[in-house]
C-alpha positions as CSV (number, residue, x, y, z in Angstrom):
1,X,107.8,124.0,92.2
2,X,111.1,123.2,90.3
3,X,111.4,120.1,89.0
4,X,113.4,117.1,90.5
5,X,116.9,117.1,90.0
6,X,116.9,113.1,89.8
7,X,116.9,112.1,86.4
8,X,115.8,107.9,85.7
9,X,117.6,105.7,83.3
10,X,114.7,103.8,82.7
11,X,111.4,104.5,81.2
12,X,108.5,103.6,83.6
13,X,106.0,103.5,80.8
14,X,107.8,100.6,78.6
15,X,106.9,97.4,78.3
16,X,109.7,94.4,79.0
17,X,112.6,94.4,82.3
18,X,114.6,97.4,82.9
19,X,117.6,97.8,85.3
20,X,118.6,101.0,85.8
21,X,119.2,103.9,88.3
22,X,117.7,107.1,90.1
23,X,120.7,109.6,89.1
24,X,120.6,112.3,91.7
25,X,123.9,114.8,90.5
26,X,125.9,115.0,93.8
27,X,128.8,117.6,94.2
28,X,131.8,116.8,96.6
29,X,135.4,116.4,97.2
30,X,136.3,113.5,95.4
31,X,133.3,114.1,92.5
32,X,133.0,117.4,91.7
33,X,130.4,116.4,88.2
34,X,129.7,112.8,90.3
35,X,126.4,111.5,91.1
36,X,124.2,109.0,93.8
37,X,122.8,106.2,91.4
38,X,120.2,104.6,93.4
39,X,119.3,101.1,91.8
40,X,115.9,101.0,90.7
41,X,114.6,98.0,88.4
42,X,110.9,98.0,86.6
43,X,108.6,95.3,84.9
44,X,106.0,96.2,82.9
45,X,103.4,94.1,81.2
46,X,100.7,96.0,79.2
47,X,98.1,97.7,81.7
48,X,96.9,96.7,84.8
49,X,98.0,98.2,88.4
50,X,101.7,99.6,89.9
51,X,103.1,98.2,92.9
52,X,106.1,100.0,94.4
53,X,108.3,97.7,95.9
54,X,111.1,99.9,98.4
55,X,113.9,98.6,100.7
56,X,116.9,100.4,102.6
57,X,114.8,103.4,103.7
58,X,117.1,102.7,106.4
59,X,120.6,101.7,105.4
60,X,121.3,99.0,108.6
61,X,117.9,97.1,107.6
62,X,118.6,94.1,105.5
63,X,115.9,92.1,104.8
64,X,114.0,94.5,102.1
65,X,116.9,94.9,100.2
66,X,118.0,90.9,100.0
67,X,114.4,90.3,99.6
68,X,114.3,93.1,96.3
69,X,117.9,92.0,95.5
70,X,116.9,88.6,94.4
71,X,113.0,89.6,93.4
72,X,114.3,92.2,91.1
73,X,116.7,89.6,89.6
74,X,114.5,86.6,88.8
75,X,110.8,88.6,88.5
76,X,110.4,88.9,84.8
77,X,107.7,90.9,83.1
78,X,105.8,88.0,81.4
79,X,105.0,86.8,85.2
80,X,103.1,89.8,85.8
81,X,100.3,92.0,84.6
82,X,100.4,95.8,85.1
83,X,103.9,97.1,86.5
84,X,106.4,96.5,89.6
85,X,108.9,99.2,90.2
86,X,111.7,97.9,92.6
87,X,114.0,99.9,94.8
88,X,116.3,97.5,97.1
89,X,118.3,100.5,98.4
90,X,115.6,103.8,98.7
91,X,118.5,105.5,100.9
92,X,121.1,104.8,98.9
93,X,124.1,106.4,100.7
94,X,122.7,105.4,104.5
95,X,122.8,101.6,102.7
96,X,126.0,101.8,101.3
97,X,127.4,103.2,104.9
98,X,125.3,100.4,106.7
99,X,123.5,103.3,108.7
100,X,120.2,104.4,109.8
101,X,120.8,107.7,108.1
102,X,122.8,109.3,105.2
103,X,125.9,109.7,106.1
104,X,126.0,112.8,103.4
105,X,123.5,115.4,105.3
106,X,122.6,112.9,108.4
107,X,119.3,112.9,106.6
108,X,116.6,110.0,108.1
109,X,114.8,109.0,105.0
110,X,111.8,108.0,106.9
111,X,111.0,110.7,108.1
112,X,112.2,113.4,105.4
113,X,108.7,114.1,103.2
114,X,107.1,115.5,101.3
115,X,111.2,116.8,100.5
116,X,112.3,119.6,98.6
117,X,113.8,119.4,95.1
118,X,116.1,122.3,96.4
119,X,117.1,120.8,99.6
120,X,119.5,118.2,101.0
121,X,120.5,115.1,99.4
122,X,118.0,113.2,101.3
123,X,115.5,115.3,100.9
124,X,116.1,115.7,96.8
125,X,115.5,111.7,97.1
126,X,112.4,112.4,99.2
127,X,110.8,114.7,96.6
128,X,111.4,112.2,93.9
129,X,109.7,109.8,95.5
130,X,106.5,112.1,96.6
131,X,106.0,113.9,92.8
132,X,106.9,111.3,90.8
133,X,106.8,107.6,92.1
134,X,104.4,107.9,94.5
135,X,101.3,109.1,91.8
136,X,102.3,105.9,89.4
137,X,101.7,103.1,92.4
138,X,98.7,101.7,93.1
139,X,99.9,99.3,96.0
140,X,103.0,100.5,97.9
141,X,105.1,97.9,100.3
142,X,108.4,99.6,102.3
143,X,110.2,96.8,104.0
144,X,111.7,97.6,107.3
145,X,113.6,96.1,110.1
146,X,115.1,96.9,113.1
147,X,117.9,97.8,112.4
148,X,121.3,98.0,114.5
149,X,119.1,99.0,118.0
150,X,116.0,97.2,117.9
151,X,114.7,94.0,117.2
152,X,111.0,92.8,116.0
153,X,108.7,90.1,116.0
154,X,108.3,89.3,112.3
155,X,105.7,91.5,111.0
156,X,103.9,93.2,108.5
157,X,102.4,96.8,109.8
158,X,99.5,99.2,108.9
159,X,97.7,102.5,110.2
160,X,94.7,103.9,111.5
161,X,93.4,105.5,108.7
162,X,90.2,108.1,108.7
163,X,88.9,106.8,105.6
164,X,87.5,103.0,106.8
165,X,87.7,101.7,102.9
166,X,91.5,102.4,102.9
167,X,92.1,101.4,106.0
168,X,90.0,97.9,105.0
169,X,92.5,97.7,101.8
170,X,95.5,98.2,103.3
171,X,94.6,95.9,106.3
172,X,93.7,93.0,103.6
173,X,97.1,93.6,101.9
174,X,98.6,93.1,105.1
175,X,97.2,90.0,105.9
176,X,98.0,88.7,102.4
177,X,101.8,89.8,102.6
178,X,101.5,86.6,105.4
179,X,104.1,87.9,108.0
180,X,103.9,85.6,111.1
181,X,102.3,88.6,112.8
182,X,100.3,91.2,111.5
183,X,100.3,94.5,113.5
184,X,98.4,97.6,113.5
185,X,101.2,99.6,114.6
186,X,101.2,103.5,116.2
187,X,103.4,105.8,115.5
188,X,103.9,108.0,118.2
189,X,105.2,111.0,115.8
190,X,104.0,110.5,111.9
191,X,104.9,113.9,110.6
192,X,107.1,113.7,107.4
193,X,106.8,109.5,107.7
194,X,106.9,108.1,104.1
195,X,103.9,106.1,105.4
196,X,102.1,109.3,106.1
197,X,102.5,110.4,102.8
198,X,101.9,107.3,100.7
199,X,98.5,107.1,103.3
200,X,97.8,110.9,102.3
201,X,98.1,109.8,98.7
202,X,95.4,107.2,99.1
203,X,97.5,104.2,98.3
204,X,97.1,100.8,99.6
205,X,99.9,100.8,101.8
206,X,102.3,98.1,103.8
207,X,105.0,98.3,106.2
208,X,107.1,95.7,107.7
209,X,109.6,95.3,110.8
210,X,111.0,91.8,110.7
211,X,114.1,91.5,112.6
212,X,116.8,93.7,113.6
213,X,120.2,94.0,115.5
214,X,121.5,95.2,112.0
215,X,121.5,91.6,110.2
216,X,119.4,89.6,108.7
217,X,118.6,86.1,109.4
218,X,117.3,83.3,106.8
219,X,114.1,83.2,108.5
220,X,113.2,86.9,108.5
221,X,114.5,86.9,104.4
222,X,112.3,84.1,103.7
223,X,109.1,86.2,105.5
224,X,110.0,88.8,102.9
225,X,110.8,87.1,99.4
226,X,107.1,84.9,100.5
227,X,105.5,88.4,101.6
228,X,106.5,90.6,98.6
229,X,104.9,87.9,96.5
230,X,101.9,87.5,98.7
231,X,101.8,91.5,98.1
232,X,101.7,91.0,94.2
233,X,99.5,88.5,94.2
234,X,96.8,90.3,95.9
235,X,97.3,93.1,94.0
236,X,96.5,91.2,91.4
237,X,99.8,92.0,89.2
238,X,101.6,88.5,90.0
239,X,100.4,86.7,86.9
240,X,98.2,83.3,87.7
241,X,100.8,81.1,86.5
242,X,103.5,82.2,88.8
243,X,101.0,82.7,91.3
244,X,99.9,78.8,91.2
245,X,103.8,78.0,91.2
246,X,103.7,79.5,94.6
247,X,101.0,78.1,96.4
248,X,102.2,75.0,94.7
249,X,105.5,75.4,96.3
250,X,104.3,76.6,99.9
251,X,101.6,73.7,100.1
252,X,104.3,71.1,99.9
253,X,105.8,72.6,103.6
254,X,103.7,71.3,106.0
255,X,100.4,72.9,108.1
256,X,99.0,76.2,106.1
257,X,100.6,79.7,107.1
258,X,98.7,81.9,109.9
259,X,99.2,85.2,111.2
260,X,98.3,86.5,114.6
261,X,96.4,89.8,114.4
262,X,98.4,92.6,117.3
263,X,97.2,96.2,118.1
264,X,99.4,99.4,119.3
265,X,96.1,100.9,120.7
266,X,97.9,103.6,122.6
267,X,101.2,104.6,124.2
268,X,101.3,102.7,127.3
269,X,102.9,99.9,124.5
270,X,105.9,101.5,125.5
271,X,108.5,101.2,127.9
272,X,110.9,104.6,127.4
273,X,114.0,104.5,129.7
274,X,114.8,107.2,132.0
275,X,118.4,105.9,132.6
276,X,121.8,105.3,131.1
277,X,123.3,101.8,131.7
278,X,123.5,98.1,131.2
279,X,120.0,96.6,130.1
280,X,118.5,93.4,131.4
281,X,115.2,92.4,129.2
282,X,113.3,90.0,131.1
283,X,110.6,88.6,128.4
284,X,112.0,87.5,124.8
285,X,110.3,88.3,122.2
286,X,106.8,86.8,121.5
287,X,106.8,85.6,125.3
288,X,103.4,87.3,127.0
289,X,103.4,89.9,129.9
290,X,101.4,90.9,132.2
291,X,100.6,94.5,133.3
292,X,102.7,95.7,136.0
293,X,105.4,92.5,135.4
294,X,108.8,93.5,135.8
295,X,109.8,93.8,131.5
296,X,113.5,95.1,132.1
297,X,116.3,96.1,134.8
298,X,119.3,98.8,134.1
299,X,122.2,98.6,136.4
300,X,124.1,101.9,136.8
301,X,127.2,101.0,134.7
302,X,129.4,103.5,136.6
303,X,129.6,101.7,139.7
304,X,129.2,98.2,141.6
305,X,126.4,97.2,144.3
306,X,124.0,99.3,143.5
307,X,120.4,97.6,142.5
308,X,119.1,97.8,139.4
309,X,116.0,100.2,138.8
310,X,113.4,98.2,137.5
311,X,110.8,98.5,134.4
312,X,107.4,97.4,134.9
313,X,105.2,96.7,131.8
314,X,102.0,99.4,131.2
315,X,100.0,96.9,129.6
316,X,99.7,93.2,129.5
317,X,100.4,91.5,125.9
318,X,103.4,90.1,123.7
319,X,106.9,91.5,124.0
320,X,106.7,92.5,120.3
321,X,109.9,94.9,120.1
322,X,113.1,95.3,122.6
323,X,116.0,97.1,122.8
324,X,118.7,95.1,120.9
325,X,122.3,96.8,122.3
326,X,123.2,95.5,125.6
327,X,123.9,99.9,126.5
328,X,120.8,102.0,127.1
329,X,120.6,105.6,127.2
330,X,117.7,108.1,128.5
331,X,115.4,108.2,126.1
332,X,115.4,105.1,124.4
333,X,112.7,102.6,123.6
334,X,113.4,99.5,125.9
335,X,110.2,97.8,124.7
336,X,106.8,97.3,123.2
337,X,104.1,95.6,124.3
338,X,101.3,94.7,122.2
339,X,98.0,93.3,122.7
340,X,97.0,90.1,120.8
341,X,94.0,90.8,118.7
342,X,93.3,87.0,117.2
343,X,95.3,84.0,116.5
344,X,95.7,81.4,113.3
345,X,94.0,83.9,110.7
346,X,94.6,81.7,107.7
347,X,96.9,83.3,104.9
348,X,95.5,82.9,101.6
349,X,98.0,81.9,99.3
């Protein structure tokens, strides 16, 4: 296979901070020699294990990249041992549109792997991250949100995986990253997911949804600088002293942090809507529900007087996800329903 067209300005194997970019040569109208320079910051600190830190694999999800933002510019390589590579904005283009996907090909990041060094612009950044990132991480954390049409619980995600000692890694990750909830999430189509392949490389992997309705909020930021670092500290690449600083910092707030353990176990979780029109959820999120409880009502927008048709829940649990606009069309997720595994697991700091 050819090799990548993205060329790095920094050099993953030296020691010290490095700010720098992911140079992917882009033709167009107002560039005809320009280029996409996707951020990219790395810390290295003799040997020890990689974490790949990524954000913006959707551009209308803000948390990751504030979260990397601010971790890439205070992080400094004497605070850890081993290397952190740090992309805020993996979809560079969707970010700086604030849109799900690129607005250069329509490409969805998420879901554009293993890529093709010969293809579209989001699938050149795809490639790059599959032959050349991906084999230098150990631990691998994507941050995600919501985004503009759906909003989240606060938590941190993993797979079922077939091999029982990854799956026990990544599930230990999660629960260090410290998320108010702590999901073992289903994907109901995981071909060409990131996840899949970072899984298929036998990394310890970690995903996140905490928030949406394209903002972010000072809570759901604060789950993700105190996650990321909760990530690095169980990989064992935050350094001790930093690490103490930490705890030192979180055990002056009050009652320890806990995370509630959810499940996805099948696809009766979700409530799909057959109808365009207004949406009326009737559970917030984190409220329970009950199997066969009314979750939702859409009112035919076209006309007056006629009663809403009414979504009933498949499974009792926790309204985990909903449909953030207040428009719903055919086809769209309306909600998820989770069942609640165990409560207060302690996080260890």
């Amino acid at each position: 296979m050819r090799a990548s067209p993205i060329q790095p300005t920094v050099d993953f194997n030296a020691d010290g901070e490095q700010h720098g970019f992911l140079k992917l040569p882009h033709s167009h109208d107002t560039s005809a020699w320009g280029a996409e320079m996707i951020p990219v910051t790395v810390l290295r600190n003799g040997e020890g294990p990689t974490a790949l830190l990524t954000g913006g694999n959707h551009g209308d999800e803000y948390e990751g990249p504030i979260a990397l933002a601010k971790l890439a510019g205070s992080l400094k390589a004497q605070d850890v041992r081993g290397r952190v590579i740090i992309v805020p904005f993996m979809n560079y283009p969707a970010f700086r549109a604030g849109s799900r996907t690129s607005p250069i090909d329509r490409g969805n990041l998420n879901r554009s792997f293993p890529g093709k060094p010969d293809g579209t612009v989001t699938e050149k950044i795809a490639d790059y991250f599959q032959r050349y990132l991906l084999p230098l991480a150990d631990y691998v954390l994507d941050l995600h949100a919501g985004g503009r049409t759906l909003d989240f619980v606060p938590f941190a995600a993993i797979h079922l995986l077939p091999d029982a000692g990854q799956q026990a890694r990544c599930e230990a990750a999660m629960r260090a990253f410290g998320a108010p909830y702590s999901m073992r999430m289903l994907e109901l189509d995981s071909v060409g997911l990131y996840d899949t392949a970072v899984e298929e490389a036998g990394k310890v992997f970690v995903s996140t949804e905490l928030g949406g309705g394209g903002t972010a909020t000072v809570q759901s930021v604060a789950v993700a600088e105190r996650g990321v670092r909760g990530f690095l500290r169980h990989a064992g690449i935050l350094g001790q002293a930093a690490a103490a600083h930490e705890a030192g910092r979180e055990s002056g707030r009050g009652a320890p942090r806990t995370t509630t353990l959810l499940d996805m176990p099948d696809g009766t979780c979700f409530t799909t809507s057959e109808h365009d029109g207004l949406l009326e959820l009737c559970k917030d999120l984190g409220e329970m529900v009950e199997s066969g409880e009314v979750i939702a009502r859409i009112y035919d927008a076209s006309r007056s007087g006629v009663a809403p048709v009414e979504y009933r829940a498949r499974r009792g649990g926790m309204l985990a996800a909903r449909h953030f606009p207040g428009l719903v069309r055919i086809g769209d997720t309306v909600a998820v329903v989770a069942e609640v595994v165990e409560r207060g697991i302690p996080v260890t700091l």
